[in-house]
Residue, then its C-alpha position, 0 to 999 in steps of 0.5 A: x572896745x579899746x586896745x590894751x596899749x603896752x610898752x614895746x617889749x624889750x629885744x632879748x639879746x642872745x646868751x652864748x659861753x665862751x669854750x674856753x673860759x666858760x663865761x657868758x656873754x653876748x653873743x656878738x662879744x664872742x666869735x663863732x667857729x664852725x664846723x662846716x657840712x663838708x668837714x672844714x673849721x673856720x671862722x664865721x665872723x657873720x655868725x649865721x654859716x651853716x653847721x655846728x659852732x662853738x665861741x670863743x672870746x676874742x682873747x688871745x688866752x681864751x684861744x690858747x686855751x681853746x687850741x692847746x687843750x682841745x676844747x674846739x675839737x670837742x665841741x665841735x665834734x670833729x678832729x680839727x684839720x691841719x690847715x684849718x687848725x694853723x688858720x686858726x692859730x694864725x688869727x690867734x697869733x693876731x690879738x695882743x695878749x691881755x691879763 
């Protein structure tokens, strides 16, 4: 009796869409933001908080496009806080501006 040998099959690696531009990418190429079991909506840079998430690139367009348009608070169901909403917009103001 002998064992079939094959290769070792290779690592899918995770597929998510970015909110605001609707590209896919890798998951790790993207930031989560989620939306807590108590309400709040903040980044999740580990990617594995609990509750509902949505990505984003880490662009400064995709985030202006993200807050402006609310698409964050539609795919995270929930009306984004005031604080958590200037949190946000305060990492947003970080990244350098790309064409």
């Amino acid at each position: 009796m002998t064992k079939a040998t094959s290769g070792a099959r290779p690592r899918t690696v995770p597929q998510r869409t970015c909110i605001a531009c609707r590209s896919t990418e890798a998951k790790r190429a993207l930031v989560r933001v989620v939306r807590t079991p108590e309400g709040r909506v903040e980044l999740d840079p580990t990617g594995k908080k609990n509750g509902r998430g949505a990505y984003v690139h880490e662009q400064r367009a995709c985030w202006d496009e993200a807050l402006k348009k609310d698409r964050l608070a539609r795919a995270l169901k929930v009306q984004v806080p005031a604080p958590d909403l200037a949190e946000l917009k305060a990492h947003a103001e970080t990244l350098a501006a790309t064409s």
